[in-house]
Wavefront OBJ file of the C-alpha trace (Angstrom):
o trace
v -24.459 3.246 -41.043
v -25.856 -0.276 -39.932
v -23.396 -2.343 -41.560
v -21.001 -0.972 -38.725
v -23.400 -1.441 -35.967
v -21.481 -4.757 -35.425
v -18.138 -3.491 -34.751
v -16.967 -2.599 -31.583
v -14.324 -0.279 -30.829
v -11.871 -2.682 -30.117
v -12.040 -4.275 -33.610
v -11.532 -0.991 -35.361
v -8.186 -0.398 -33.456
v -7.131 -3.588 -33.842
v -6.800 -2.347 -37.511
v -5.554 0.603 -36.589
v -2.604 -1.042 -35.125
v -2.322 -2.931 -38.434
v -1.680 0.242 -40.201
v 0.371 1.665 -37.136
v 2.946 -1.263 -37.104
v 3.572 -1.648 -40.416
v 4.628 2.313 -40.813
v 6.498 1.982 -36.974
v 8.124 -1.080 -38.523
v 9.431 0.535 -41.671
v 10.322 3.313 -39.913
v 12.940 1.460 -37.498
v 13.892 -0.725 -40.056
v 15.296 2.638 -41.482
v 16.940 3.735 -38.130
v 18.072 0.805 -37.294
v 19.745 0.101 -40.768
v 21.066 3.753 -40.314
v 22.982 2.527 -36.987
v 24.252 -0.512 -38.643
v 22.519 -2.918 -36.477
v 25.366 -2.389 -34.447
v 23.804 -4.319 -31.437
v 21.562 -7.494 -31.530
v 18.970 -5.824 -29.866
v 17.918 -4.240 -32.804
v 16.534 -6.959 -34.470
v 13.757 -7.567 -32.615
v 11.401 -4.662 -33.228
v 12.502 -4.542 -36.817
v 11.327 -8.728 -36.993
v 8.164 -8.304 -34.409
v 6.750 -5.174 -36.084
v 5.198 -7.277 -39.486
v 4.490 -10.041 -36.918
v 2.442 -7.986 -34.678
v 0.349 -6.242 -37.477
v -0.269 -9.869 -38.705
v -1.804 -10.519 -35.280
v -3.825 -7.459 -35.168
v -5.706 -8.573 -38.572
v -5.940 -12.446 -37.132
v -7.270 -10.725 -34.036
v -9.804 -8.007 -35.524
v -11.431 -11.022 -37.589
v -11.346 -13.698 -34.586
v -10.312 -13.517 -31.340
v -11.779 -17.008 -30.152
v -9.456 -19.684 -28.577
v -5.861 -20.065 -29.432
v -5.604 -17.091 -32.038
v -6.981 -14.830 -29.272
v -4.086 -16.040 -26.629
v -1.299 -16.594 -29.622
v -2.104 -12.891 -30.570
v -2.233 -11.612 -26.535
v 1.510 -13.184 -26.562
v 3.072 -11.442 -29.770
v 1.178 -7.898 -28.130
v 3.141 -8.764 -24.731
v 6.119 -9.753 -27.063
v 5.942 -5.957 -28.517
v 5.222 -4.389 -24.988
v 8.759 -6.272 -23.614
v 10.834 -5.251 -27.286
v 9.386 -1.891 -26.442
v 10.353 -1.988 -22.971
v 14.399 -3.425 -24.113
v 14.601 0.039 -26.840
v 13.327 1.960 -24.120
v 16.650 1.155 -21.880
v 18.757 0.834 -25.364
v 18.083 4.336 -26.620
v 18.354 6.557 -23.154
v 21.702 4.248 -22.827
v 22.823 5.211 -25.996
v 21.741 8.458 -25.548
v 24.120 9.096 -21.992
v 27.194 6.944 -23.805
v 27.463 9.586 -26.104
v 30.224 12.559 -25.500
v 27.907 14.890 -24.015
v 25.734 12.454 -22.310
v 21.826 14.087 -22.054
v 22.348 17.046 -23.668
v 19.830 18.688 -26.468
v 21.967 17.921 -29.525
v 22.394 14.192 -28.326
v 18.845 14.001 -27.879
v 18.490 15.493 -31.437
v 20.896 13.524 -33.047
v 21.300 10.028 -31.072
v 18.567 7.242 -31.067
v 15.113 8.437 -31.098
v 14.375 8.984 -27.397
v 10.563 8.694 -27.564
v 10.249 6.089 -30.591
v 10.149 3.024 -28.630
v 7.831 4.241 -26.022
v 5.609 4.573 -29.123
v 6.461 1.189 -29.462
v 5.427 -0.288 -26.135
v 2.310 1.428 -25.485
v 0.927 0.884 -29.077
v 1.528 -3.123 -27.986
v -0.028 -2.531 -24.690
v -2.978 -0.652 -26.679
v -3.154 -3.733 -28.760
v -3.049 -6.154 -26.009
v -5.911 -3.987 -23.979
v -8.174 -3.736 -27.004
v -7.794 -7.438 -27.413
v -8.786 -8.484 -23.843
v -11.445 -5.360 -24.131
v -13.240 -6.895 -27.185
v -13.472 -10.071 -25.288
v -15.922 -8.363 -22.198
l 1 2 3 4 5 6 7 8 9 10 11 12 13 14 15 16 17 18 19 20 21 22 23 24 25 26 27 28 29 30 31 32 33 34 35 36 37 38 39 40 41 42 43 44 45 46 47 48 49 50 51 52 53 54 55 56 57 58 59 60 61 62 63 64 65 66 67 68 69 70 71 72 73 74 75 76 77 78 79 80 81 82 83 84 85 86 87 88 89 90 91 92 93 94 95 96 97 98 99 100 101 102 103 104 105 106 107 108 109 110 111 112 113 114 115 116 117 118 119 120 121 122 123 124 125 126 127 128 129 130 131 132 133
């Protein structure tokens, strides 16, 4: 049990994350492939996802100087691609015949999926900044 003495909190969910964001990533790769990436949007969680997990490592081993801010920017990054699928799903949700109705919840774009998104980046972003008090 000493050998983890040395690891804070923060470090441990910064791997967390790693292992969060590359399932979240393969998982809207798949929905977003299923929707044809019928909107440019789409892109950018699909592309981030891998990017942001590759921060999360950079960041659980060292923090210090420009890897600390560089990894702070791709978290905010997620938080704002989060905060974009947010408005594109409930908007895709109420174009659909029907508008907000159980079966187009069921069936449209995940409502809750990018939420997941955004607050696992703000997580990130808050354990990174934590580690560093």
């Amino acid at each position: 049990m000493d050998a983890w003495d040395d690891w804070p909190f923060a470090r441990v969910y910064l791997l967390f994350l790693v292992i969060a964001f590359v399932s979240l990533g393969a998982q809207v790769l798949l929905f977003h492939w299923r929707a044809g990436f019928s909107r440019w949007t789409m892109y950018g969680p699909v592309f981030l996802a891998p990017v942001i997990a590759l921060a999360a490592v950079v960041a659980a081993i060292a923090r210090d100087g420009i890897v600390g801010w560089l990894a702070l920017v791709v978290f905010a990054l997620g938080v704002l691609s989060g905060l974009v699928g947010v408005y594109e799903h409930f908007n895709g949700i109420r174009r659909r015949i029907g508008g907000f109705s159980l079966r187009n919840l069921m069936s449209g774009p995940p409502p809750f999926l990018p939420g997941a998104y955004l607050l696992l980046s703000l997580t990130g972003g808050v354990a990174l900044i934590w580690q560093a008090l």
